[in-house]
Backbone and ligand atoms as CSV (ligand in chain L), in Angstrom:
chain,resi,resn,atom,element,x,y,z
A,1,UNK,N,N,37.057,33.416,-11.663
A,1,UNK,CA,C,37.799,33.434,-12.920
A,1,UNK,C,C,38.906,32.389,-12.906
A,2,UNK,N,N,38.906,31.741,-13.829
A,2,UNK,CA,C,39.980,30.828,-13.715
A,2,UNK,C,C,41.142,31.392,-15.249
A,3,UNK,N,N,42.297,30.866,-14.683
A,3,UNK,CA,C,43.532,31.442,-15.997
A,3,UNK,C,C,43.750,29.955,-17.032
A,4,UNK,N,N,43.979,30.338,-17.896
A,4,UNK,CA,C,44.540,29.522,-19.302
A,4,UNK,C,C,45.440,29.995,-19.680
A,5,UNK,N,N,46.834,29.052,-19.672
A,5,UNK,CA,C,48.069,29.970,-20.031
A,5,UNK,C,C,48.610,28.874,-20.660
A,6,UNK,N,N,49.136,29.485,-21.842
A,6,UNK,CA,C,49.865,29.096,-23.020
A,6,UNK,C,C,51.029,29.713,-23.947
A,7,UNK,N,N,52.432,29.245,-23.801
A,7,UNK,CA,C,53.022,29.296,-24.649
A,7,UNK,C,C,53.553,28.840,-26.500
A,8,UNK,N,N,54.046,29.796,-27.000
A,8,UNK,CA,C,54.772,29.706,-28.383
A,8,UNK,C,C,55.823,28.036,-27.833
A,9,UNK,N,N,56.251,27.959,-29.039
A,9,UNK,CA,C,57.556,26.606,-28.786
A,9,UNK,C,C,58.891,27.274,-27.631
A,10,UNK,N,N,59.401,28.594,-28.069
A,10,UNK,CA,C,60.325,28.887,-27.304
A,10,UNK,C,C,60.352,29.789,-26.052
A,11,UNK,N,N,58.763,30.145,-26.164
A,11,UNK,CA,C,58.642,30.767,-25.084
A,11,UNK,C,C,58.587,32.254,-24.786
A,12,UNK,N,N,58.720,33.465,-25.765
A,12,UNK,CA,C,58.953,34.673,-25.986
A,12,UNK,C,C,57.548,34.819,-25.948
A,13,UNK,N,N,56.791,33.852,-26.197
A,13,UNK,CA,C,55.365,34.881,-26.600
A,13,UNK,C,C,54.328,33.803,-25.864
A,14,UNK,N,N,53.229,34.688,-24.423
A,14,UNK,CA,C,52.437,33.373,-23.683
A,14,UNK,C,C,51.613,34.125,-23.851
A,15,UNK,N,N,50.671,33.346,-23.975
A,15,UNK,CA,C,49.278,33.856,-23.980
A,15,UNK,C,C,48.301,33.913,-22.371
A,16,UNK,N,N,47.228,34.280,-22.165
A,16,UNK,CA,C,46.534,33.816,-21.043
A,16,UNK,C,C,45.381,34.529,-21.349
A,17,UNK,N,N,44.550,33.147,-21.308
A,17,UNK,CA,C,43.229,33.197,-21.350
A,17,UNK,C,C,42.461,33.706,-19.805
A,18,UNK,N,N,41.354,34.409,-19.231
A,18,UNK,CA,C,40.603,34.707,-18.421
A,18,UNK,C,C,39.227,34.410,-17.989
A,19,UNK,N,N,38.699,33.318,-17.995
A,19,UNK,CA,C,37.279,33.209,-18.046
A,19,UNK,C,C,36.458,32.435,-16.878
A,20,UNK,N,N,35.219,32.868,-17.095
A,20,UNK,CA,C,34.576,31.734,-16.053
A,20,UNK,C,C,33.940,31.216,-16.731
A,21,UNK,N,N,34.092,30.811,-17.561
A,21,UNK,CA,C,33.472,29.730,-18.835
A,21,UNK,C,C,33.830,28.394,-18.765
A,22,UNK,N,N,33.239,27.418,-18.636
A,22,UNK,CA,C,33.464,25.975,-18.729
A,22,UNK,C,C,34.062,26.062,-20.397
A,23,UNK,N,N,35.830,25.487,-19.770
A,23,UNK,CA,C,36.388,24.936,-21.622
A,23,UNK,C,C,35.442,24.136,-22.371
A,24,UNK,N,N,34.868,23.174,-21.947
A,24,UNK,CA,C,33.756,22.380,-22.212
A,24,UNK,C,C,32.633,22.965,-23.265
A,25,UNK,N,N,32.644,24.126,-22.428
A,25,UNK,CA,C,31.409,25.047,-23.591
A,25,UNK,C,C,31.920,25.979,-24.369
A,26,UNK,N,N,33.454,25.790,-24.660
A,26,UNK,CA,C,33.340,26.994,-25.554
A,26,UNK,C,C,33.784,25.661,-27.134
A,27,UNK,N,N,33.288,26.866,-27.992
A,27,UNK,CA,C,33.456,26.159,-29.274
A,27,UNK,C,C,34.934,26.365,-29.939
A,28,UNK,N,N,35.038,25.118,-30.362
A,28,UNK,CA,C,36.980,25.262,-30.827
A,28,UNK,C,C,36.682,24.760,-32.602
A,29,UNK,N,N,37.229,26.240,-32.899
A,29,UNK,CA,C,36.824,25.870,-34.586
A,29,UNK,C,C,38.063,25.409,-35.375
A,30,UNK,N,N,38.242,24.889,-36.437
A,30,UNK,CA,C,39.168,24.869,-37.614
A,30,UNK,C,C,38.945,25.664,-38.730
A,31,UNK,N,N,39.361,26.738,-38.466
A,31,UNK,CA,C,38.939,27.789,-39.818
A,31,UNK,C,C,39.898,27.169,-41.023
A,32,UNK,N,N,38.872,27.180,-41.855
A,32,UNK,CA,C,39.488,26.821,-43.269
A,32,UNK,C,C,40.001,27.750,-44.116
A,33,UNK,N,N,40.447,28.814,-43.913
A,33,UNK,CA,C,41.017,29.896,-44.250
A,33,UNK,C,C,42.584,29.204,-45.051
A,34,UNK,N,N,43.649,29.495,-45.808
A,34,UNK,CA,C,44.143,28.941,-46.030
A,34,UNK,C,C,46.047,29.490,-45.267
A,35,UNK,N,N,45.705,30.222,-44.603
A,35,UNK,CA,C,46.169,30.638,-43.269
A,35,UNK,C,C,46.561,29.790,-42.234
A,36,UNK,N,N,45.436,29.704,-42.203
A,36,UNK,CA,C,45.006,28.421,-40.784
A,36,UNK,C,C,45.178,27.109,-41.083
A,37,UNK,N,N,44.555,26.812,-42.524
A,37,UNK,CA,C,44.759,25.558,-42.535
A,37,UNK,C,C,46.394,25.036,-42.941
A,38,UNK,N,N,46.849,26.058,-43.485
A,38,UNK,CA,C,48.963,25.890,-43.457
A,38,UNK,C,C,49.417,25.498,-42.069
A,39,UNK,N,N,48.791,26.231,-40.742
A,39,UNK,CA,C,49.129,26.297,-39.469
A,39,UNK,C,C,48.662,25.106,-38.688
A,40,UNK,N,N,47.374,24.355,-39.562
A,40,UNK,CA,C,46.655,23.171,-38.814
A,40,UNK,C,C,46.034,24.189,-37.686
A,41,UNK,N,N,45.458,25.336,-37.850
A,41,UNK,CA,C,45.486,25.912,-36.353
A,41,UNK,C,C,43.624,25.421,-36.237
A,42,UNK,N,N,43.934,25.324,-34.761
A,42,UNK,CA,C,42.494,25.161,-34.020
A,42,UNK,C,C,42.049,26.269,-32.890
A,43,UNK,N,N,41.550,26.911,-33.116
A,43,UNK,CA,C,41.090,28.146,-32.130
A,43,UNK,C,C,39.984,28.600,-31.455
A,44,UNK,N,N,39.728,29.332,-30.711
A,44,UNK,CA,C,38.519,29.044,-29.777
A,44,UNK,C,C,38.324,30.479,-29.048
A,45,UNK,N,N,37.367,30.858,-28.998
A,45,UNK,CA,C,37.374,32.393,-28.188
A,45,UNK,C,C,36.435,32.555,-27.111
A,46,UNK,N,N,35.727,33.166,-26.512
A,46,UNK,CA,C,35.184,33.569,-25.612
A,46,UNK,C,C,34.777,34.906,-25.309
A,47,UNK,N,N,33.735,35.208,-25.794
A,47,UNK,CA,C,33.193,36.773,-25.618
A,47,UNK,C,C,32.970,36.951,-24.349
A,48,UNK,N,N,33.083,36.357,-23.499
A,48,UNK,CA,C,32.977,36.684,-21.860
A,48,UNK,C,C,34.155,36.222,-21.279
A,49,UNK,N,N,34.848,36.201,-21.727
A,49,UNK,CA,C,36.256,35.575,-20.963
A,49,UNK,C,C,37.327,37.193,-21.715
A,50,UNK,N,N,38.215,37.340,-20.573
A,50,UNK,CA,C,39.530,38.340,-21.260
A,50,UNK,C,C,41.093,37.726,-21.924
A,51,UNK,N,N,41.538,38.063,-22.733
A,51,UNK,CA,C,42.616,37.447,-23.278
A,51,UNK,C,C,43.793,38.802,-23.454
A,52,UNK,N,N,45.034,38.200,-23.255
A,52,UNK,CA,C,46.101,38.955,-23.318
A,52,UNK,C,C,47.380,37.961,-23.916
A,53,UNK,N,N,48.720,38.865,-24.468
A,53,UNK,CA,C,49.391,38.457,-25.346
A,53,UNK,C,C,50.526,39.363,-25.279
A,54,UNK,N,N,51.451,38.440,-24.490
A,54,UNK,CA,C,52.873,39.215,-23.560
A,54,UNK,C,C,53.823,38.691,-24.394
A,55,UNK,N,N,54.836,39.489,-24.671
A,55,UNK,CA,C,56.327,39.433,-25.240
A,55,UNK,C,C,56.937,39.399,-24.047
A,56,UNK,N,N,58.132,38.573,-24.067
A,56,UNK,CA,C,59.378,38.177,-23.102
A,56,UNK,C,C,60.113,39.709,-23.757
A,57,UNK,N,N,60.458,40.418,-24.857
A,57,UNK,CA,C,60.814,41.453,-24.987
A,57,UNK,C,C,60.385,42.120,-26.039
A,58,UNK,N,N,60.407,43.434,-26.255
A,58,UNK,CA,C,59.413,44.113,-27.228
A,58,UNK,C,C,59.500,43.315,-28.572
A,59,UNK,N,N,59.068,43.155,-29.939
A,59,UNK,CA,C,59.107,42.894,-30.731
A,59,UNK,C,C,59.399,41.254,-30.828
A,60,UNK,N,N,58.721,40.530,-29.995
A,60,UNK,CA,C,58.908,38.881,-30.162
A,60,UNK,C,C,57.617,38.838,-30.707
A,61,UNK,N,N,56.274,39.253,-31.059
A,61,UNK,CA,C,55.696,39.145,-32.069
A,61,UNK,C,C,55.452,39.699,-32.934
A,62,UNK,N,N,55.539,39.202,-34.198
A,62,UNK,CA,C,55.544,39.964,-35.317
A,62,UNK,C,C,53.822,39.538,-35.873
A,63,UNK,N,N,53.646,40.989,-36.349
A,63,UNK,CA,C,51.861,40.723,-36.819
A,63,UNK,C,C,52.012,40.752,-38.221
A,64,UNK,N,N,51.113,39.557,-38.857
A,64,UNK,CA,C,50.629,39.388,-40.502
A,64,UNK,C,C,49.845,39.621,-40.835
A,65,UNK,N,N,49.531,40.351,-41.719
A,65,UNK,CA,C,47.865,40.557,-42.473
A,65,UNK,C,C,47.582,39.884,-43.957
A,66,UNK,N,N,46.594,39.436,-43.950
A,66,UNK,CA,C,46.237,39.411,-45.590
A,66,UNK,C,C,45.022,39.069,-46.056
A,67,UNK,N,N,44.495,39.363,-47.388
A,67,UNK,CA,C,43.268,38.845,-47.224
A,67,UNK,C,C,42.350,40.014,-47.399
A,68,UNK,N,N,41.798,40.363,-46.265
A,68,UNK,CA,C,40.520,41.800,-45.699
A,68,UNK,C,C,41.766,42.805,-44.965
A,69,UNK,N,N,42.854,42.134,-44.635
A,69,UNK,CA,C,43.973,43.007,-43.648
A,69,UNK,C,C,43.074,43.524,-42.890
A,70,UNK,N,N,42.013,42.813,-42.203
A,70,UNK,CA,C,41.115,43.527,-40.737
A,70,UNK,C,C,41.638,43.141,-39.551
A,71,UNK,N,N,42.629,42.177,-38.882
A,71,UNK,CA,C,43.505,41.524,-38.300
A,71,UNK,C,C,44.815,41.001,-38.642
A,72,UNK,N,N,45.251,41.141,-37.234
A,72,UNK,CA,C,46.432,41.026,-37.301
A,72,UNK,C,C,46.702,39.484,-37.019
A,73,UNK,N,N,47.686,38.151,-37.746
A,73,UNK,CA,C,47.977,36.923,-37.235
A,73,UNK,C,C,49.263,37.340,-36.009
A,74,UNK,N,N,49.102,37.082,-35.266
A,74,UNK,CA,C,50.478,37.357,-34.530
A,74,UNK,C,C,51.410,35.582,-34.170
A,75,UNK,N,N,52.398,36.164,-34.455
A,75,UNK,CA,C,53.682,34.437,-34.697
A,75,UNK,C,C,54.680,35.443,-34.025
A,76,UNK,N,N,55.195,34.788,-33.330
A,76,UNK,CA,C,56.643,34.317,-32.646
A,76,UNK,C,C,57.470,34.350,-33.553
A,77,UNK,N,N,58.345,35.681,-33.497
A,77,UNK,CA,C,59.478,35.928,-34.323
A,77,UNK,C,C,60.397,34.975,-34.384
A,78,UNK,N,N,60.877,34.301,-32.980
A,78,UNK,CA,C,61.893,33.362,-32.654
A,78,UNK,C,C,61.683,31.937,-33.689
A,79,UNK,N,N,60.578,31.423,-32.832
A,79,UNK,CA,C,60.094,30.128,-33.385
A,79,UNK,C,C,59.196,29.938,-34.814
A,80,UNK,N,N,58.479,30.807,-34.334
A,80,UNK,CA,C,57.732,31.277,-35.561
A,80,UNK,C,C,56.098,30.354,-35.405
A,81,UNK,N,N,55.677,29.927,-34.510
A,81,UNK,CA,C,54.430,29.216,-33.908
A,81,UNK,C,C,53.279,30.622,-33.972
A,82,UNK,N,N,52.067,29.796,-34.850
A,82,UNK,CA,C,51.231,31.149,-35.007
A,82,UNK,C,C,50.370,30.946,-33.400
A,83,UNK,N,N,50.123,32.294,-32.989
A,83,UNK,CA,C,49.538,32.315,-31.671
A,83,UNK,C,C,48.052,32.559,-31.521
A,84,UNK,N,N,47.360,33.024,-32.480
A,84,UNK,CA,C,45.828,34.037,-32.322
A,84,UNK,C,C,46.128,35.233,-33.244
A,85,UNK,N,N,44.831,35.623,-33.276
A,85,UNK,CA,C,44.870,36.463,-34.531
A,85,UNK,C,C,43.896,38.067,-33.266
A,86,UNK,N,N,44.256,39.396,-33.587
A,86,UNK,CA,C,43.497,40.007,-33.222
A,86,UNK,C,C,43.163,40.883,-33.926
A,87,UNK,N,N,41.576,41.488,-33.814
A,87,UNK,CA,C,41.304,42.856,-34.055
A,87,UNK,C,C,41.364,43.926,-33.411
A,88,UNK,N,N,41.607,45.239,-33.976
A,88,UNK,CA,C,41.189,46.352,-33.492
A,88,UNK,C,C,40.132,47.054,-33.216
A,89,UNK,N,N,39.790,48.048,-32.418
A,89,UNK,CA,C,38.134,48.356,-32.136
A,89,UNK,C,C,38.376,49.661,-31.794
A,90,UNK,N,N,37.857,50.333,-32.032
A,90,UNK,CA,C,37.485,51.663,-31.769
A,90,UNK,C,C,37.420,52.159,-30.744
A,91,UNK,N,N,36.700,51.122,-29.600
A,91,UNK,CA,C,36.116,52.306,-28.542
A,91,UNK,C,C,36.626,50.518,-27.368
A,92,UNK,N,N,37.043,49.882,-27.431
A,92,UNK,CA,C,37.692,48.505,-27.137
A,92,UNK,C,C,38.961,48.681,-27.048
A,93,UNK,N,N,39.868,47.578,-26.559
A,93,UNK,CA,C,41.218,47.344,-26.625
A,93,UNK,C,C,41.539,46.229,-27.519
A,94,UNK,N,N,40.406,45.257,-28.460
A,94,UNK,CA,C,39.943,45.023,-29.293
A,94,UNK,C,C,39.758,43.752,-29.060
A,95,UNK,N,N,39.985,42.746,-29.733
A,95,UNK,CA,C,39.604,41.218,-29.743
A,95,UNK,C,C,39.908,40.314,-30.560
A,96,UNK,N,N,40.348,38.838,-29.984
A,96,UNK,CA,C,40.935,38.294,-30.667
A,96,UNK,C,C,40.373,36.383,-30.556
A,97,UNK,N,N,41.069,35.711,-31.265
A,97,UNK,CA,C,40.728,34.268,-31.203
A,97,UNK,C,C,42.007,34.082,-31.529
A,98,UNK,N,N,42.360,32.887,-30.419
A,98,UNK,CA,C,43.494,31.764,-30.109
A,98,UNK,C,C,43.474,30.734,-30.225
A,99,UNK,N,N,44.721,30.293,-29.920
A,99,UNK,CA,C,45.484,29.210,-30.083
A,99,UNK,C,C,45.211,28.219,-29.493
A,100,UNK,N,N,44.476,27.248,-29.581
A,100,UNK,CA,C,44.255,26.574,-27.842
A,100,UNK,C,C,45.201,25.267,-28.155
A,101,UNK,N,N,45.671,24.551,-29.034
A,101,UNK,CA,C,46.766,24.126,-29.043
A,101,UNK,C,C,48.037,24.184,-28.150
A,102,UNK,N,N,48.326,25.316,-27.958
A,102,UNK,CA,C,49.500,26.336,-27.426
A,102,UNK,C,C,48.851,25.971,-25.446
A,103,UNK,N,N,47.524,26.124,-24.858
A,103,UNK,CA,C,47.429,25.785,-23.855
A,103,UNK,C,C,47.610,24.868,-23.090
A,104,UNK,N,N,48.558,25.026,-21.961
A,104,UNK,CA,C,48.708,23.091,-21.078
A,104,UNK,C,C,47.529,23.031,-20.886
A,105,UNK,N,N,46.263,23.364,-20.605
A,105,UNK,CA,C,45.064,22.669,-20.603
A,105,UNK,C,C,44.152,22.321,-21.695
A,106,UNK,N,N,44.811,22.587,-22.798
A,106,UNK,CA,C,44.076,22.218,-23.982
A,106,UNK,C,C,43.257,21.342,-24.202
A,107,UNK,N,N,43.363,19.776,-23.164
A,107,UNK,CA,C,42.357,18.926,-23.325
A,107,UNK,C,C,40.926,19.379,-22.512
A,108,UNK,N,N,41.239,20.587,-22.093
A,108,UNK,CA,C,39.910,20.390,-21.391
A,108,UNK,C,C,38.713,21.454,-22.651
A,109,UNK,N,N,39.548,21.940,-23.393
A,109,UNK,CA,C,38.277,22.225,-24.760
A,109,UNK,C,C,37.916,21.279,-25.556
A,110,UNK,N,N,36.951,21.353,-25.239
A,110,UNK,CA,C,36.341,19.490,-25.942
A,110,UNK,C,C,34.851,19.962,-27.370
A,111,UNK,N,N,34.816,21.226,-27.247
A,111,UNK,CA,C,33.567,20.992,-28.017
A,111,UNK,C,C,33.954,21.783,-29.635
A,112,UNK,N,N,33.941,20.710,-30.297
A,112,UNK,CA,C,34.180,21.189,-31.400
A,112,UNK,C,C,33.354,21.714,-32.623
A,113,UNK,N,N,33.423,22.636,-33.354
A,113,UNK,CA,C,32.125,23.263,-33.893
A,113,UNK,C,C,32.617,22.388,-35.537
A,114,UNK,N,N,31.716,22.648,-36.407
A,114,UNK,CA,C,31.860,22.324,-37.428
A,114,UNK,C,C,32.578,23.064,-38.275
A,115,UNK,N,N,33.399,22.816,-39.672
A,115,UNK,CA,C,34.303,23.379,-39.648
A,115,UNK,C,C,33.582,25.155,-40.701
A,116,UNK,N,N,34.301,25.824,-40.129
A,116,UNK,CA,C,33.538,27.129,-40.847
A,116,UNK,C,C,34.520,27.550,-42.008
A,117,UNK,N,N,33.903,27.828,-43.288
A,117,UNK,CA,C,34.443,29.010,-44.032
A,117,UNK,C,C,33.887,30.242,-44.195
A,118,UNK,N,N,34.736,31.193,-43.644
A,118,UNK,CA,C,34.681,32.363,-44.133
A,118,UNK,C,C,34.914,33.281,-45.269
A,119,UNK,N,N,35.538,32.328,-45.946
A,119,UNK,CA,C,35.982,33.180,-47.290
A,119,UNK,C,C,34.995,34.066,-48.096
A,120,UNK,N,N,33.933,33.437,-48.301
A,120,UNK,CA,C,32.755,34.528,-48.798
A,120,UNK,C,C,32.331,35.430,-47.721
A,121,UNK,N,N,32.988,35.500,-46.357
A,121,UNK,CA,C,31.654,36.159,-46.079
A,121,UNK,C,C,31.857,37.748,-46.114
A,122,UNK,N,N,30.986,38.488,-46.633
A,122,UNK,CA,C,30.670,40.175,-46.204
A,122,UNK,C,C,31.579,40.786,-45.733
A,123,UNK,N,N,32.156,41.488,-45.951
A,123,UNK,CA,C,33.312,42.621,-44.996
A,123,UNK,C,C,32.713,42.670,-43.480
A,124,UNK,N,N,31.624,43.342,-43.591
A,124,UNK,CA,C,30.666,43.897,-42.340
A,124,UNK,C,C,30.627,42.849,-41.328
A,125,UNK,N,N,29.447,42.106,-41.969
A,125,UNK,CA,C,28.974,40.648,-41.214
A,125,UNK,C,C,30.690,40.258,-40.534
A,126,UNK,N,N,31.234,40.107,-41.678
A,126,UNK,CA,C,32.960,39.407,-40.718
A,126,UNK,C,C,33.329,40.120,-39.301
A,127,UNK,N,N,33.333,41.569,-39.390
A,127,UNK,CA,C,33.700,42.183,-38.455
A,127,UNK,C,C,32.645,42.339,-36.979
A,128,UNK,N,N,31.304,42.443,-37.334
A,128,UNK,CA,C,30.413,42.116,-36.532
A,128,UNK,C,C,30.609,40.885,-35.895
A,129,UNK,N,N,30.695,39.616,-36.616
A,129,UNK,CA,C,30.584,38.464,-35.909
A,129,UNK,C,C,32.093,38.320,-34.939
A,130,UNK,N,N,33.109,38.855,-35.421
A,130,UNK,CA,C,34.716,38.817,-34.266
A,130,UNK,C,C,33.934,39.696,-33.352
A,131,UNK,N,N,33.220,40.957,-33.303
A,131,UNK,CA,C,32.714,41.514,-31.973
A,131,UNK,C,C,31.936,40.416,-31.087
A,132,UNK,N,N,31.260,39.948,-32.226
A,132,UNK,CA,C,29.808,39.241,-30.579
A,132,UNK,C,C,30.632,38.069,-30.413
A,133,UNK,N,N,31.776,37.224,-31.456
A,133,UNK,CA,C,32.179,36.195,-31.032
A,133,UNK,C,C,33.608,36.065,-30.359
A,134,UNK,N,N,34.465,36.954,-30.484
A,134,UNK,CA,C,35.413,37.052,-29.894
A,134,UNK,C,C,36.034,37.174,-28.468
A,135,UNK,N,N,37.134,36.962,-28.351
A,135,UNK,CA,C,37.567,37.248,-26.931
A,135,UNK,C,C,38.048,38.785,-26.799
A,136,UNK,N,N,37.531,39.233,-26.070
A,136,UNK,CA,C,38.424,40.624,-25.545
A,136,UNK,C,C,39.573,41.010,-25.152
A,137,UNK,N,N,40.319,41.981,-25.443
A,137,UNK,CA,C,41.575,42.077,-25.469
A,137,UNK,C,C,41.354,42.781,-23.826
A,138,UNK,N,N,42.480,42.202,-22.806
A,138,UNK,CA,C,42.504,42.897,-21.244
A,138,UNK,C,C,43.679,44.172,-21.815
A,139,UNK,N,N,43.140,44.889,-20.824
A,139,UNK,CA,C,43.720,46.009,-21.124
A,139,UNK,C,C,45.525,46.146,-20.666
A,140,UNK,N,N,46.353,46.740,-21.482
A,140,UNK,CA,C,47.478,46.447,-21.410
A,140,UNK,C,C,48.003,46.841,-19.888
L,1,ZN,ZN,ZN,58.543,31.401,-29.860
């Protein structure tokens, strides 16, 4: 397993990625959401890799919803840098897609997918596809 660790601008909120996945192979999308595209965000997940999302002290991220409100955006109260977005799951600790911007190894995700909209898609289908495509939340 190798680690991917990434901070917000000021530092209250790091992320760390878990995987034995070549960065190389995972796909780094630009969701055109109009969310994302305010944020310029570029994100990337890993259904076989674990992901976690630590506060320097309780309440340094604040979660946004809108839209389907099926996820949460989580941003850095301080700075205010959006970090990854997660879902909740039932019988999971749930799952999410990040920031890879935010990673000092960021150059090593190189494969970029084409750009996706989701805006039409299905309630269902949406939530299905964050299961098979998402990263897993490590358990707290
Ligand atoms: Zn911050």
């Amino acid at each position: 397993m190798t680690l991917y660790k990434g901070s917000c601008h000021c530092g209250a909120v790091t992320v760390e990625l878990e995987t034995e996945t070549n960065p190389a192979d995972i796909y780094v999308r630009e969701c055109q959401c109009s969310f994302c595209r305010a944020h310029g965000a570029v994100s990337a997940s890993d259904p076989n890799g674990q992901i976690r999302y630590i506060e320097r002290s309780l309440g340094d991220i604040v979660r946004y919803r809108f839209g389907t409100k099926t996820c949460d955006f989580l941003i850095c109260r301080h700075c205010g840098v959006y970090m990854g977005a997660t879902m909740d799951d039932e019988t999971t600790h749930g799952y999410s897609t990040t920031q890879i911007k935010h990673f000092e190894d960021r150059a090593l995700f190189t494969k970029m997918a084409r750009h996706p909209d989701y805006d039409d898609e299905p309630l269902e289908s949406r939530l299905a596809r964050r299961r098979r495509n998402w990263t897993p939340i490590a358990e707290k």
